[in-house]
C-alpha positions as a Markdown table, in Angstrom:
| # | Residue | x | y | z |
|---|---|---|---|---|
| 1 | Unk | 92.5 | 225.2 | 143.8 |
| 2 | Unk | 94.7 | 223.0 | 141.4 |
| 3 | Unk | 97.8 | 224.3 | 140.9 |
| 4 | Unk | 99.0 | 224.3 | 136.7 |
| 5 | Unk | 102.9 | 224.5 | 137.3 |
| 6 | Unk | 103.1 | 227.4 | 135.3 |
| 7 | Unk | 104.6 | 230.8 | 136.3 |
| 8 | Unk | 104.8 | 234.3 | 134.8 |
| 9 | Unk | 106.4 | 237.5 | 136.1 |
| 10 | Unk | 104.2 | 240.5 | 136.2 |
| 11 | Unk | 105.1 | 243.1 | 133.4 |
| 12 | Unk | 106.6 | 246.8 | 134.1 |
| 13 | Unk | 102.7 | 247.6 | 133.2 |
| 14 | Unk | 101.2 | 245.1 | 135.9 |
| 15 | Unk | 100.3 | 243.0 | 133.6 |
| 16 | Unk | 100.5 | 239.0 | 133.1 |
| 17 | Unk | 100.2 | 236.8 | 130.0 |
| 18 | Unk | 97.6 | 233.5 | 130.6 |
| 19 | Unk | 99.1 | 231.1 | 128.8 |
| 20 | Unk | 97.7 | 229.6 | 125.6 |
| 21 | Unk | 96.6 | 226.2 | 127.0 |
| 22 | Unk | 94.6 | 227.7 | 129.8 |
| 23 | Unk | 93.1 | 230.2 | 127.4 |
| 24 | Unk | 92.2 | 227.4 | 125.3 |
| 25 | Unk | 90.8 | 225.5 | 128.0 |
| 26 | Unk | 88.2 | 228.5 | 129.0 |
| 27 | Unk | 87.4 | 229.4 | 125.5 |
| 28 | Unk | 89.6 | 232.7 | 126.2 |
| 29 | Unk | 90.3 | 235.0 | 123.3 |
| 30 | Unk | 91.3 | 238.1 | 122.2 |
| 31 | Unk | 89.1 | 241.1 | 124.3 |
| 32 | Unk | 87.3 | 238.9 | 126.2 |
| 33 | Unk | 86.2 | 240.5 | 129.6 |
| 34 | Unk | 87.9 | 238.5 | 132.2 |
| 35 | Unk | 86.9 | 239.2 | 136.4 |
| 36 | Unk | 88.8 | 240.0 | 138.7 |
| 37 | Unk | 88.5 | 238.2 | 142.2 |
| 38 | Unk | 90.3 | 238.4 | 145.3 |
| 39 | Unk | 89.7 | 235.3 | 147.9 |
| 40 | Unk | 92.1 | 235.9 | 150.9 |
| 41 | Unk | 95.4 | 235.7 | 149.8 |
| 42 | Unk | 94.6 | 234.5 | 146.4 |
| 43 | Unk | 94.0 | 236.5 | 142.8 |
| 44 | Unk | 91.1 | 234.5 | 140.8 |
| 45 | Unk | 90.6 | 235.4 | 137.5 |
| 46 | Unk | 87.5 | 234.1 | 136.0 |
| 47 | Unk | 86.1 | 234.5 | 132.1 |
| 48 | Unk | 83.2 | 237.4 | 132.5 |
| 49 | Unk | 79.7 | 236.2 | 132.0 |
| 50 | Unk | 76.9 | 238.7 | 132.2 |
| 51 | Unk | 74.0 | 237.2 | 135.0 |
| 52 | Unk | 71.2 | 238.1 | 136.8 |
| 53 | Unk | 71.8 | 240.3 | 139.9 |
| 54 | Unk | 69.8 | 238.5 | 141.7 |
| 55 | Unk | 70.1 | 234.6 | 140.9 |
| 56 | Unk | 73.3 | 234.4 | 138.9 |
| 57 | Unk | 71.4 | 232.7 | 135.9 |
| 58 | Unk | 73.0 | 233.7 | 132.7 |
| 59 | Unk | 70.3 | 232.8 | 130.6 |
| 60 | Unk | 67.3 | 235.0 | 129.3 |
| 61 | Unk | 68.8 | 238.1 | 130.6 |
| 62 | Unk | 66.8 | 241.9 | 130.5 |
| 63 | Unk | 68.3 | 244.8 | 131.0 |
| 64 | Unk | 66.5 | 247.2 | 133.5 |
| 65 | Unk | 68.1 | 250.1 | 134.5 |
| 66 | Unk | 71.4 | 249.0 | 133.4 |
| 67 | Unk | 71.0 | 245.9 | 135.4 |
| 68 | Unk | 70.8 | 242.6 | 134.1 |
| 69 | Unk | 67.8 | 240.5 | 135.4 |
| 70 | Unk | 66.6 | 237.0 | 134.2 |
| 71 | Unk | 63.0 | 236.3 | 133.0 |
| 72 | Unk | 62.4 | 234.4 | 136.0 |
| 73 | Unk | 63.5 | 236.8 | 138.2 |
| 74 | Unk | 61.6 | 239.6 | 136.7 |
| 75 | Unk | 58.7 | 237.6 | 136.7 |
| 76 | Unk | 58.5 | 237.2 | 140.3 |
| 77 | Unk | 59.2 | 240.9 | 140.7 |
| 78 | Unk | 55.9 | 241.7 | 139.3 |
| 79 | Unk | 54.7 | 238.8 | 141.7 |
| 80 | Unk | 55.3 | 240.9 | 144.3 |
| 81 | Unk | 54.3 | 243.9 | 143.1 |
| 82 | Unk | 50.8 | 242.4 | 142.2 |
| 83 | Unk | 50.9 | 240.8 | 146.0 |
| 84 | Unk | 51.2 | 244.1 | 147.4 |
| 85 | Unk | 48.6 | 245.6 | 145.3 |
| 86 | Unk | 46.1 | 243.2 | 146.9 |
| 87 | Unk | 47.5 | 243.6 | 149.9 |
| 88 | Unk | 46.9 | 247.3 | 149.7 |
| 89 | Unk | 43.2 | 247.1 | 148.7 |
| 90 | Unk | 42.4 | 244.4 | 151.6 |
């Protein structure tokens, strides 16, 4: 983790302002989701980016039952469903 120099104090609401060059850096702006991560002893925020539940790809996403799944992922879903089809009739 690279550390920027920069420190904020947290607000009476819990809240903390990201400063204008790091926003700028991430392509941050106003109502963007951001994520909230904790990693030990450390807060990571990270820029929200809807991805496939299984593979992480954030490309070519479908939503099935309120999941996101990719194209590739979905295809080899119905892979396996036609695999155990056969499987069945054998």
């Amino acid at each position: 983790m690279k550390s920027t120099g920069i420190i904020r104090r947290v607000d009476e609401l819990g809240r903390v302002v990201i400063p204008i060059e790091i926003r700028n850096q991430f392509n941050i702006v106003e109502k963007d989701p951001i994520e909230i991560y904790v990693e030990g002893s450390s807060i990571i925020l990270k820029k929200f980016e809807p991805n496939c539940i299984f593979c992480g790809n954030t490309k070519n996403l479908l939503n099935f039952h309120d999941k996101l799944i990719c194209k590739n992922c979905s295809k080899k879903i119905g892979q396996l469903e036609e695999n155990q089809e056969n499987e069945v009739k054998e």
